[in-house]
OpenMM code with the backbone's topology and positions (N, CA, C; nanometers):
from openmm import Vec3, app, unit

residues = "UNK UNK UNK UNK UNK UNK UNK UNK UNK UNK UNK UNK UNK UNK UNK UNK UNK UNK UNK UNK UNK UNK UNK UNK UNK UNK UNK UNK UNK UNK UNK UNK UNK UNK UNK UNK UNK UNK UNK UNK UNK UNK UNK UNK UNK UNK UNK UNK UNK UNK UNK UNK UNK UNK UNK UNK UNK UNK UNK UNK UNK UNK UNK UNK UNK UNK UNK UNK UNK UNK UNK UNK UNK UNK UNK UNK UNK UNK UNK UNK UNK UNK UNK UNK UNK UNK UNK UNK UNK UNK UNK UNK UNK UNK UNK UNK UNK UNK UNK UNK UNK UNK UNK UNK UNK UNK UNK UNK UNK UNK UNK UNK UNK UNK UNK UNK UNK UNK UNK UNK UNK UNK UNK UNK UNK UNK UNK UNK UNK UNK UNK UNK UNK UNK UNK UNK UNK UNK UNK UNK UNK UNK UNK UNK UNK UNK UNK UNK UNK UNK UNK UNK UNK UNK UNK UNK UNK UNK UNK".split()
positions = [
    Vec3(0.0821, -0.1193, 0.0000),
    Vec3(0.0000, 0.0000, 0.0000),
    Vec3(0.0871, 0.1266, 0.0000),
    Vec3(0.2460, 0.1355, 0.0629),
    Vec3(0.2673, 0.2427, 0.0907),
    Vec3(0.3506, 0.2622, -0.0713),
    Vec3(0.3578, 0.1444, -0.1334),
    Vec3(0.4534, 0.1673, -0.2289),
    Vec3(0.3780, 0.2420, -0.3131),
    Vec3(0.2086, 0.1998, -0.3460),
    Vec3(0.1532, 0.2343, -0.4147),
    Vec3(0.1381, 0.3460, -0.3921),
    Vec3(0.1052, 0.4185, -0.2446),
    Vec3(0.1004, 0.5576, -0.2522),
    Vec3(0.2032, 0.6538, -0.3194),
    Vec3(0.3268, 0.6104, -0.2672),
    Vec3(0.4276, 0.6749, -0.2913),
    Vec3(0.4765, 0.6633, -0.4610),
    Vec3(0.4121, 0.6162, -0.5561),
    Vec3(0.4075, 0.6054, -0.6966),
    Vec3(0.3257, 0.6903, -0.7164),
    Vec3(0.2211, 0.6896, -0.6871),
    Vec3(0.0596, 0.7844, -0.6970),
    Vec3(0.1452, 0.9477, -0.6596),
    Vec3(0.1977, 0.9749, -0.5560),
    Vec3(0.2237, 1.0764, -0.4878),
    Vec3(0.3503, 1.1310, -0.5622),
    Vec3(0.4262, 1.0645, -0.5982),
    Vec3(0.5854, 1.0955, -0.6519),
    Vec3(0.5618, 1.1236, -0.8600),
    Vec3(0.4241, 1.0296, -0.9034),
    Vec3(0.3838, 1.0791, -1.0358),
    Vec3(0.3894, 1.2245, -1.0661),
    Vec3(0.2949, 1.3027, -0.9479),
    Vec3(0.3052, 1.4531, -0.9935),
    Vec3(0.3767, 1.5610, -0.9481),
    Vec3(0.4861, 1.4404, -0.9312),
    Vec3(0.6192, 1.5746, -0.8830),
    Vec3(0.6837, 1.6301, -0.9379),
    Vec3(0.7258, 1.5365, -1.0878),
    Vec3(0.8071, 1.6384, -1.1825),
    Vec3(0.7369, 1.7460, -1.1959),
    Vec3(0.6468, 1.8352, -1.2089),
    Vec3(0.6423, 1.9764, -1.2362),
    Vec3(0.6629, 2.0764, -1.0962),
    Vec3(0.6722, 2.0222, -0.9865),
    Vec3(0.7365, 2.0877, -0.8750),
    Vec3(0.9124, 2.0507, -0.8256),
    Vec3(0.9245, 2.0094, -0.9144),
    Vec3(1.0686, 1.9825, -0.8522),
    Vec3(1.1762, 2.0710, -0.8174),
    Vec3(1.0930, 2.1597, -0.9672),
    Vec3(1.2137, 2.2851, -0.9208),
    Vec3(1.1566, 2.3694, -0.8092),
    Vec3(1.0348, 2.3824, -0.7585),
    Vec3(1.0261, 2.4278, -0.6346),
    Vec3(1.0339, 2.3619, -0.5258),
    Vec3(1.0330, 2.2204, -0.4986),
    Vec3(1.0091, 2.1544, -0.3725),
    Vec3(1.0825, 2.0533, -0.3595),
    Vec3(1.1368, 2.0205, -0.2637),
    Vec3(1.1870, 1.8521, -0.2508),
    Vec3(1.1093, 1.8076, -0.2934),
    Vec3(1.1089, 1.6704, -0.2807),
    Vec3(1.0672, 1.5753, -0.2609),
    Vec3(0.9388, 1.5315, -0.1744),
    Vec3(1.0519, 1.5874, -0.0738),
    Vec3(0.9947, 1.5250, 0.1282),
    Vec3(0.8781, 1.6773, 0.1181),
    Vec3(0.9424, 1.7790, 0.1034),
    Vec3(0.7992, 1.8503, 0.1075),
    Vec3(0.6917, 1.8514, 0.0010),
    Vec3(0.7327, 1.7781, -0.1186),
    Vec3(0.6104, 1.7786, -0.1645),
    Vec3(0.5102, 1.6454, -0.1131),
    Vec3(0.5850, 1.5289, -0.0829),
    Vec3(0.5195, 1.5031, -0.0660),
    Vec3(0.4658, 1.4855, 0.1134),
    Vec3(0.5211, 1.5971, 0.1826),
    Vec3(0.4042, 1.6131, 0.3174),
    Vec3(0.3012, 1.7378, 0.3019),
    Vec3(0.3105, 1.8332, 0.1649),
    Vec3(0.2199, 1.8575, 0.1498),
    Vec3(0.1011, 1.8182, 0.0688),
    Vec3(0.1285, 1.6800, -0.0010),
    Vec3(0.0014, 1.6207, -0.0623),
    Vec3(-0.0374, 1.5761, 0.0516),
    Vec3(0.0199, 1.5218, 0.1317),
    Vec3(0.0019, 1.3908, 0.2189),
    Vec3(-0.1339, 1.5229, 0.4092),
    Vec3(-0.0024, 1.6087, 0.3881),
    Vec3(-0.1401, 1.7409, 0.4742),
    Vec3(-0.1987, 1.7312, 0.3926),
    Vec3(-0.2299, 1.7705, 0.2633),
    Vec3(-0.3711, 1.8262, 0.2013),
    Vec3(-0.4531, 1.7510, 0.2322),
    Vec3(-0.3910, 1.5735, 0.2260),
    Vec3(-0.5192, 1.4717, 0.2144),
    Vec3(-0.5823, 1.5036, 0.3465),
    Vec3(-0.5129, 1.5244, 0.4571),
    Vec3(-0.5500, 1.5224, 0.5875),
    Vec3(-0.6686, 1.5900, 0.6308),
    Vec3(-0.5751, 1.7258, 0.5821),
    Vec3(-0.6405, 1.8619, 0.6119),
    Vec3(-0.7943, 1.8554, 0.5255),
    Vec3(-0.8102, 1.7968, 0.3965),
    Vec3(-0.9034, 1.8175, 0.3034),
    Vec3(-0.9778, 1.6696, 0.4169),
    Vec3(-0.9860, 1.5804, 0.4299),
    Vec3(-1.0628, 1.5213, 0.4987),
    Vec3(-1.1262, 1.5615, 0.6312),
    Vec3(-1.0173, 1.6261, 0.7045),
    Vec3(-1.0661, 1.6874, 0.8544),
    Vec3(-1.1820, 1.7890, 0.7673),
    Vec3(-1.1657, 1.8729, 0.6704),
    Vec3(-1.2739, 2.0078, 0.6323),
    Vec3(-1.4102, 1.8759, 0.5843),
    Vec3(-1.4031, 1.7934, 0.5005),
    Vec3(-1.5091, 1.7363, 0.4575),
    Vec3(-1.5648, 1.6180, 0.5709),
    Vec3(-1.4990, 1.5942, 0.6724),
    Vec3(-1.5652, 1.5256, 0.7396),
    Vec3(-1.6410, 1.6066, 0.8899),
    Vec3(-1.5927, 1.7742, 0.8975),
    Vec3(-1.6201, 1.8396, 0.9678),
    Vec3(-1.7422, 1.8925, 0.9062),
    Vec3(-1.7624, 1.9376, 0.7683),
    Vec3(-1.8308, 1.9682, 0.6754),
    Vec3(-2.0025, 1.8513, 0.7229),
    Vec3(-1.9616, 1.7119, 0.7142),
    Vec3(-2.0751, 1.6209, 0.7559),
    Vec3(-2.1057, 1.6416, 0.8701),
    Vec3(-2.0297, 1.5986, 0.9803),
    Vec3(-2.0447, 1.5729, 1.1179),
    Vec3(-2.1620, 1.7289, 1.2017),
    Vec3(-2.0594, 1.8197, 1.1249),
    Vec3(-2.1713, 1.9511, 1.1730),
    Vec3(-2.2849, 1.9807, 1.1143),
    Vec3(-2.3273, 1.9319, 0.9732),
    Vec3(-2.4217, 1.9530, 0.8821),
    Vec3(-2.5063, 1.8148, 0.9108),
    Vec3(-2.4634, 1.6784, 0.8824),
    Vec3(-2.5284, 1.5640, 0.8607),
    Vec3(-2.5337, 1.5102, 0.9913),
    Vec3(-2.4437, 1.4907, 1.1076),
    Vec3(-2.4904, 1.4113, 1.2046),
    Vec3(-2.5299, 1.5024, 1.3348),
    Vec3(-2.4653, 1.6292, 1.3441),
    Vec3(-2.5417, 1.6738, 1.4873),
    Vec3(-2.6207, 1.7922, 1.4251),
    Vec3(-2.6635, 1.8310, 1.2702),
    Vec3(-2.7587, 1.8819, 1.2107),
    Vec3(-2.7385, 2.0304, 1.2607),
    Vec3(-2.5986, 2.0810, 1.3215),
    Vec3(-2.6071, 2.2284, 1.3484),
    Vec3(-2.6577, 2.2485, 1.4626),
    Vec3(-2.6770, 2.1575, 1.5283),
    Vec3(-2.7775, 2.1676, 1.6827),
    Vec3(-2.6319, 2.1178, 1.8126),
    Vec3(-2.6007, 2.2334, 1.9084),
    Vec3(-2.5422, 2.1763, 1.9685),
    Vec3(-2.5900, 2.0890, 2.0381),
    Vec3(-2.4871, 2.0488, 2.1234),
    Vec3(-2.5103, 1.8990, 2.2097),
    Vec3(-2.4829, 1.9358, 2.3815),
    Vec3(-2.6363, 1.8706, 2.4324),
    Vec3(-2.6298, 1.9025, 2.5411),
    Vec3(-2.6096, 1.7508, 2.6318),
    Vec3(-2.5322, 1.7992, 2.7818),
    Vec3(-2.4740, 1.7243, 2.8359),
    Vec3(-2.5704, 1.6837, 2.9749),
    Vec3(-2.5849, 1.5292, 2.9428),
    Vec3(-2.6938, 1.5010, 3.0409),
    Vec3(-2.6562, 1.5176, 3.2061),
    Vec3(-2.4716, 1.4475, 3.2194),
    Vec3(-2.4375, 1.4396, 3.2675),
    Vec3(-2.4259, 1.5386, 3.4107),
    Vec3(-2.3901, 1.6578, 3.3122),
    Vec3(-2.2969, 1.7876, 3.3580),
    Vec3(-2.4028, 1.8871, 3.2831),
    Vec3(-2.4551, 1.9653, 3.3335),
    Vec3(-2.5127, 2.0496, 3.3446),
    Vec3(-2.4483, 2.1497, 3.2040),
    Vec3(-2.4964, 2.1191, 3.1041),
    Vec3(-2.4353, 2.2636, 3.0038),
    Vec3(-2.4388, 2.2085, 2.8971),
    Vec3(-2.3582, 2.2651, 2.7975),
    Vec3(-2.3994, 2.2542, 2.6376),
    Vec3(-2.2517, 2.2533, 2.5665),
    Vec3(-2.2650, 2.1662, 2.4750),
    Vec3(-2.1277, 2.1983, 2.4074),
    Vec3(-2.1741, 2.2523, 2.2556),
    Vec3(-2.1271, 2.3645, 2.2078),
    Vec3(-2.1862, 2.4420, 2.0928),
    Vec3(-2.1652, 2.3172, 1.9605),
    Vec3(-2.2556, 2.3386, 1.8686),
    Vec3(-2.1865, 2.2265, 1.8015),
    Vec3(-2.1135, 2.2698, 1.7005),
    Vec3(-1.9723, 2.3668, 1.6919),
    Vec3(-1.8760, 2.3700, 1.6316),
    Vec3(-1.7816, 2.3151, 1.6825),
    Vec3(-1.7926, 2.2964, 1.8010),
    Vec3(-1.7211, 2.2581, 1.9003),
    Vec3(-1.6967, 2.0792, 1.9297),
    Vec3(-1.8195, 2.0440, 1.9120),
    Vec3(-1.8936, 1.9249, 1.9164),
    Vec3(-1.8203, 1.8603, 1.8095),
    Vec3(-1.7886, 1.9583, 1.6983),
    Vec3(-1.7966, 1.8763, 1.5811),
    Vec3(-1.6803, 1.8667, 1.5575),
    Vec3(-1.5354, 1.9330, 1.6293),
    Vec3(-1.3912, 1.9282, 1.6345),
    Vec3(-1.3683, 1.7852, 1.6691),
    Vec3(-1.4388, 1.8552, 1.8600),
    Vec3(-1.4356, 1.7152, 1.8747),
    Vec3(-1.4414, 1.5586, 1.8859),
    Vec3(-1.5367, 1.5105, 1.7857),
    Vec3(-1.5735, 1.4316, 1.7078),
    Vec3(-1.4671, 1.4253, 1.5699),
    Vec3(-1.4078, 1.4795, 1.5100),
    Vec3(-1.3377, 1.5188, 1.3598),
    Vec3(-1.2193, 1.4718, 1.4142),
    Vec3(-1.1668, 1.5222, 1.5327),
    Vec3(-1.0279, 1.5369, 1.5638),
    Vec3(-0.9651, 1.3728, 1.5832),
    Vec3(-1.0055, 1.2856, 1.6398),
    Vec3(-0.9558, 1.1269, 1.6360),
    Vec3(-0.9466, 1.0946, 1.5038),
    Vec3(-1.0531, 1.1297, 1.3970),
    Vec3(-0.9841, 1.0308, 1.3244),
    Vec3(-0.8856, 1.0681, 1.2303),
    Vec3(-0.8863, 1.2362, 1.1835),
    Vec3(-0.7998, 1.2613, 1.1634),
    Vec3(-0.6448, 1.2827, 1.2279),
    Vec3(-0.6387, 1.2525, 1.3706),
    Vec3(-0.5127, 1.2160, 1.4287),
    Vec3(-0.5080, 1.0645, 1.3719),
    Vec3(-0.5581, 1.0048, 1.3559),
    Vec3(-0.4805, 0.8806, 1.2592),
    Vec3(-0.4521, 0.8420, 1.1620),
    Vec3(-0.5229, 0.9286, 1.0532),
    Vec3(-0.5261, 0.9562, 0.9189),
    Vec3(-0.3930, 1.0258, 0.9053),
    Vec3(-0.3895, 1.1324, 0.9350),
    Vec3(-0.2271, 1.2200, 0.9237),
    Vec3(-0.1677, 1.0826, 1.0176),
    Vec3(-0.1452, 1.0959, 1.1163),
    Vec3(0.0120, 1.0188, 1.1755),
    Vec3(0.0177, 0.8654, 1.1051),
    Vec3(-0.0751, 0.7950, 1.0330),
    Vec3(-0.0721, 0.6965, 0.9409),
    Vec3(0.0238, 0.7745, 0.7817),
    Vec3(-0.0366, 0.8659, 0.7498),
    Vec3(0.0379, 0.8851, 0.6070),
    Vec3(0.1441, 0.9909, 0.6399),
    Vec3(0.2031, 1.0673, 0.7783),
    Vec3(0.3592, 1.1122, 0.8222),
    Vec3(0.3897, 0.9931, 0.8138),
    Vec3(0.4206, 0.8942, 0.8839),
    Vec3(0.5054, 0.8141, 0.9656),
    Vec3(0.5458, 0.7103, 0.8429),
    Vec3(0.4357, 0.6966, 0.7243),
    Vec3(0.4418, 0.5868, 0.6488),
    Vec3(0.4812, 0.6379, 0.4969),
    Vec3(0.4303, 0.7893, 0.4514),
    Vec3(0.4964, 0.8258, 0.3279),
    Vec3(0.5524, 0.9488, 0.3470),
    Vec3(0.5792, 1.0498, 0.4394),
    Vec3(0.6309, 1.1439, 0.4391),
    Vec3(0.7574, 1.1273, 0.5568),
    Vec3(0.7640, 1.0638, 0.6178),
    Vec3(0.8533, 1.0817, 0.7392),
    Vec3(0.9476, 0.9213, 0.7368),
    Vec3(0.9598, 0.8533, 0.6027),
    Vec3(1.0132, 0.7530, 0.6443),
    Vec3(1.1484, 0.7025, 0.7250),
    Vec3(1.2147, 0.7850, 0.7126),
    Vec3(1.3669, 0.8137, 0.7421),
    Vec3(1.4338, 0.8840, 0.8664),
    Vec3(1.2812, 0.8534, 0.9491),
    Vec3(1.2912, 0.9209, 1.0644),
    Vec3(1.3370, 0.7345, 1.1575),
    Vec3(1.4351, 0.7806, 1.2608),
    Vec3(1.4868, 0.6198, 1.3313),
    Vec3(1.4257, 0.6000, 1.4548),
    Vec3(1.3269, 0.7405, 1.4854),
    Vec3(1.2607, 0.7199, 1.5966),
    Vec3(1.2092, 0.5700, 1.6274),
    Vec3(1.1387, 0.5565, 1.7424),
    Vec3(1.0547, 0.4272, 1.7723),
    Vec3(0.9081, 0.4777, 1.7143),
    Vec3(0.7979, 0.3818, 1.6642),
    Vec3(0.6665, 0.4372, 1.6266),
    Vec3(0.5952, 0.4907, 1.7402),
    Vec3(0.6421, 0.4171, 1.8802),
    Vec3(0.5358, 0.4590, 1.9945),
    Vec3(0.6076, 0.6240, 2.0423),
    Vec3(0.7347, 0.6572, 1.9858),
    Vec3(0.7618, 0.7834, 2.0347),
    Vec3(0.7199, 0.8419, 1.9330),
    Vec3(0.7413, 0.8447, 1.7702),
    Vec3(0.6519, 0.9069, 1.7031),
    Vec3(0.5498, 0.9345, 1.7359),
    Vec3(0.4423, 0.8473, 1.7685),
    Vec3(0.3128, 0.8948, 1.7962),
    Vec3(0.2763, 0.9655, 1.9025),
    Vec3(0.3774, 0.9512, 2.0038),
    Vec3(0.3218, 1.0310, 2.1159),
    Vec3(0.3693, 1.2095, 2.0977),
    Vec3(0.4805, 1.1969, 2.0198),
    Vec3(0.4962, 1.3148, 2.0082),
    Vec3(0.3960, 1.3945, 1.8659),
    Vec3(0.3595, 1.3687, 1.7789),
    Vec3(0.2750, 1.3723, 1.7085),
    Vec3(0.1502, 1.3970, 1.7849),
    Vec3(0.1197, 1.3172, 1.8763),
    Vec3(-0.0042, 1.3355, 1.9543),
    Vec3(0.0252, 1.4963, 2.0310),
    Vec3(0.1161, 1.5392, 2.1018),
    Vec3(0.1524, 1.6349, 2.1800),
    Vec3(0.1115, 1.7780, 2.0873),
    Vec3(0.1582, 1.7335, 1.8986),
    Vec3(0.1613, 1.8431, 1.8065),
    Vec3(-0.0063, 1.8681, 1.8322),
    Vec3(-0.0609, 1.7467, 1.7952),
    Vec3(-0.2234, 1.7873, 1.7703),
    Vec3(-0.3127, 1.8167, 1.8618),
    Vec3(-0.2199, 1.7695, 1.9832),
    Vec3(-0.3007, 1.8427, 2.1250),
    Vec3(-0.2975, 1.9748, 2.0957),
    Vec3(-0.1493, 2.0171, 2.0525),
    Vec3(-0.1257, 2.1517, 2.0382),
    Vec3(-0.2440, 2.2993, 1.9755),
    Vec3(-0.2392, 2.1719, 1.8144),
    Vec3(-0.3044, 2.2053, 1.7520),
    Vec3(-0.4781, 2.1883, 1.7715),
    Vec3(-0.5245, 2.1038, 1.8493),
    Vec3(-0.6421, 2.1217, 1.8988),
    Vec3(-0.6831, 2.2247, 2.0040),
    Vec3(-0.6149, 2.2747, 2.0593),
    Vec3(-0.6315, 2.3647, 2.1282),
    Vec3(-0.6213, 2.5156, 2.0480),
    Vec3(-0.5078, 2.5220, 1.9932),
    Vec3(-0.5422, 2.6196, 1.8629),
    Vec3(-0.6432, 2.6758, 1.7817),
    Vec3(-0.6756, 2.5441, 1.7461),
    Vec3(-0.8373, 2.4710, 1.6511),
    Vec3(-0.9266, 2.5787, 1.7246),
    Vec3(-0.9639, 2.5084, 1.8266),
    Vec3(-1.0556, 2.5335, 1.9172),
    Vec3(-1.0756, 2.6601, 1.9304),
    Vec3(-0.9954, 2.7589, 1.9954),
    Vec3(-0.9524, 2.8890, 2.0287),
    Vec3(-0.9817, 2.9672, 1.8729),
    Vec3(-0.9472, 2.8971, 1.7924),
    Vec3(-0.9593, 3.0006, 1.6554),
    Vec3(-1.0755, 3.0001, 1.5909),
    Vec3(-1.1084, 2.8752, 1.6056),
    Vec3(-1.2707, 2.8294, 1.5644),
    Vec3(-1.3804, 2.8969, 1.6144),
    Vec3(-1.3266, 2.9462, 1.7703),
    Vec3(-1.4857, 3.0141, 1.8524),
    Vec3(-1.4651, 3.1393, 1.8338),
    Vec3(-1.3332, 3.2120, 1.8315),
    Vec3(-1.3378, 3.2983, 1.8266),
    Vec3(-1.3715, 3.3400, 1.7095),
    Vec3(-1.3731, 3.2837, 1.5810),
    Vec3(-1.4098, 3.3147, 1.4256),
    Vec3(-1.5420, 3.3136, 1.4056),
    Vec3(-1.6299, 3.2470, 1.4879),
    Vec3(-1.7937, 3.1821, 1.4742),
    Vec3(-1.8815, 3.2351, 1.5729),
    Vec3(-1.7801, 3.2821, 1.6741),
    Vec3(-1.9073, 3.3640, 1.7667),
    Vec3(-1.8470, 3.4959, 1.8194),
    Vec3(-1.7329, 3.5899, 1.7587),
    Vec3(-1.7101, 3.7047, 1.7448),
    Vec3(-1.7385, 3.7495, 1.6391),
    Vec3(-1.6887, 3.7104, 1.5013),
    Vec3(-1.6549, 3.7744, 1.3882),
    Vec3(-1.7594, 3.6844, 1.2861),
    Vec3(-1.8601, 3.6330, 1.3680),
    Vec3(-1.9818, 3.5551, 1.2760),
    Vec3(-1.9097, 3.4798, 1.1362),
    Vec3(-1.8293, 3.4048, 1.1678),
    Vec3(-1.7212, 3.3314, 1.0410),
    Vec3(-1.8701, 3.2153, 0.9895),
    Vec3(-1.8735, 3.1359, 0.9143),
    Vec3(-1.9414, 2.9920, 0.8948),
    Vec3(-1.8471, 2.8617, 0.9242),
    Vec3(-1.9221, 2.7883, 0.9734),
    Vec3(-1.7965, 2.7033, 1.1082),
    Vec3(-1.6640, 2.6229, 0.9960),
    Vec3(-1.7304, 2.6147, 0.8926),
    Vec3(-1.7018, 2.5263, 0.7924),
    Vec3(-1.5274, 2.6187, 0.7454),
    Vec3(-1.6089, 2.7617, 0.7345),
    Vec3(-1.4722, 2.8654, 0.6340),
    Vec3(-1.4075, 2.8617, 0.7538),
    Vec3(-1.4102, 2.8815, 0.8767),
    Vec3(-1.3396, 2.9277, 1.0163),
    Vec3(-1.2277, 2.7463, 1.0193),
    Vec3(-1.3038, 2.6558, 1.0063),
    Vec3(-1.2131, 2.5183, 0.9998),
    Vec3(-1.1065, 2.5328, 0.9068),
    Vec3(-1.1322, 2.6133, 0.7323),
    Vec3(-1.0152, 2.6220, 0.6272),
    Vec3(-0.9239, 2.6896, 0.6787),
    Vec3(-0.9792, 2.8038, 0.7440),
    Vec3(-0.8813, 2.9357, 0.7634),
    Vec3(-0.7962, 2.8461, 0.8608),
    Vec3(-0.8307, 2.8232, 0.9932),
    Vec3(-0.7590, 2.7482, 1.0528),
    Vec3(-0.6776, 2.6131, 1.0474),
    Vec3(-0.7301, 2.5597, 0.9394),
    Vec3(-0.6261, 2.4705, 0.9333),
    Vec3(-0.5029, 2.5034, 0.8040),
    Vec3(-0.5324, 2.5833, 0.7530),
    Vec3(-0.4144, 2.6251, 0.6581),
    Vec3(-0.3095, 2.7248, 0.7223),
    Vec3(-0.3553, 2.7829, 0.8695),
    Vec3(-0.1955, 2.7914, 0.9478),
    Vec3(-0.1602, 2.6945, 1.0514),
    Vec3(-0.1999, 2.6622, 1.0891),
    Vec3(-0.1520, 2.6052, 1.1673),
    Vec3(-0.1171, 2.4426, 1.0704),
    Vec3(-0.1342, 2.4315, 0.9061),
    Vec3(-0.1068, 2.3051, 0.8530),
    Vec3(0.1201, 2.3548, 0.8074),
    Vec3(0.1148, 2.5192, 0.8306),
    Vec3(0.2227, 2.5652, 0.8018),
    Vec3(0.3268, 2.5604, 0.9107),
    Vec3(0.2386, 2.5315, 1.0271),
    Vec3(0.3647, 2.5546, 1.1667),
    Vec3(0.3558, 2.3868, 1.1803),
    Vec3(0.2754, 2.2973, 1.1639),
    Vec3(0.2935, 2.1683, 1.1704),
    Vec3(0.4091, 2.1390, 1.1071),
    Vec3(0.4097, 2.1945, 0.9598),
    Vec3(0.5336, 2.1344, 0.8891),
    Vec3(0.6582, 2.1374, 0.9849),
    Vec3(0.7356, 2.2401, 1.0430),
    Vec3(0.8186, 2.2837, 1.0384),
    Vec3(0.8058, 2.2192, 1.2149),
    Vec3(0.7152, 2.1894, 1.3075),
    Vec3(0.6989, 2.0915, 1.4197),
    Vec3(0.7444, 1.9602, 1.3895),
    Vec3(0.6435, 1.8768, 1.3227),
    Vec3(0.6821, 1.7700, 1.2536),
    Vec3(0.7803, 1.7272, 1.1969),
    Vec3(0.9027, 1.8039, 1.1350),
    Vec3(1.0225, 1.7776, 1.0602),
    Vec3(1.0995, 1.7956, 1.1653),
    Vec3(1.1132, 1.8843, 1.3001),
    Vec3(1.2056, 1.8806, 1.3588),
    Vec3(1.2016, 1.8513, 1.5160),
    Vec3(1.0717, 1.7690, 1.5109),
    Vec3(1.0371, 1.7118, 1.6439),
    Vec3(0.9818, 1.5664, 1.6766),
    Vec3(0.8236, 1.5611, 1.6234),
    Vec3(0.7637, 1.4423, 1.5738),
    Vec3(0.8658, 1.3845, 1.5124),
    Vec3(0.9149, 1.3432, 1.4109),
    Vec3(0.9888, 1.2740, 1.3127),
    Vec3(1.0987, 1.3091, 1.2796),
    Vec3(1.1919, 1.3298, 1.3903),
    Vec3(1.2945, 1.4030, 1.3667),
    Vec3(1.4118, 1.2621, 1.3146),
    Vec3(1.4525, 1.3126, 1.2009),
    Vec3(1.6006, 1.2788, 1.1843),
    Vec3(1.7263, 1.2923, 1.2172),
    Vec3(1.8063, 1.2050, 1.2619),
    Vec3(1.9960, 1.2139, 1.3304),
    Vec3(2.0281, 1.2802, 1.1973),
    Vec3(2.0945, 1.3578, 1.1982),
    Vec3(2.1775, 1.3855, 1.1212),
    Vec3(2.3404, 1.3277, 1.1250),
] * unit.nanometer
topology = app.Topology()
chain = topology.addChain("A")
for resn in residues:
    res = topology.addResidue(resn, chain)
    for name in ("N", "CA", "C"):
        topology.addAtom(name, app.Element.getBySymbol(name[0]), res)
């Protein structure tokens, strides 16, 4: 499977070559896939399964808005979706162990979930964003400080 990706992924590189490695082109196909799944499965989850209606907590007294609702729901599976296609077509050459990869990977997207979060409410219930455009905006910076996390932390290489 990974060979096949990495044929699929490395096909449309000759016309970036003269701008990009390799390794960054292909961790930015490999984010896009990520990033473009976290937007279309955030896209459902807030539209198709909690219908725009937040979610209230039987438990605990209160409400979780459902932009919020819908991160957190989005956010697992795209933490395995990305740290499946880093670790397996963009980061091969990293000598880490997989269980320290992932935990540090996990630490990035804690990072970045908290980010998420913070940028998301503040875009949707200050500046009336649509939860959907407030998810693009946000994940296309913070998909720019990942890179540069990820290459020299998550998956770091000995030189």
């Amino acid at each position: 499977m990974r060979k096949v990706l990495l044929k699929f992924i490395d096909f449309f590189y000759p016309p970036f070559s003269g701008l990009l490695s390799l390794h960054t082109f292909r961790y930015i196909v490999s984010g896009g896939t990520n990033a473009a799944s976290g937007i279309v499965l955030y896209f459902l989850i807030y539209n198709y399964v909690l219908h725009q209606k937040d979610v209230y907590i039987p438990f605990k007294p209160g409400m979780i808005t459902a932009h919020v609702a819908t991160l957190i729901i989005e956010t697992p599976l795209t933490f395995l979706i990305g740290f499946m296609l880093n670790k397996y077509v963009v980061f091969t050459q990293s000598e880490l162990k997989g269980r320290i990869q992932m935990f540090r990977y996990a630490l990035v997207v804690g990072a970045n979930l908290m980010l998420n979060y913070g940028m998301i409410k503040i875009m949707v219930e200050s500046f009336d964003f649509y939860p959907t455009i407030s998810k693009i905006i946000t994940t296309v910076v913070l998909a720019v400080a990942s890179y540069f996390i990820q290459t020299h932390f998550s998956f770091k290489v000995k030189k």
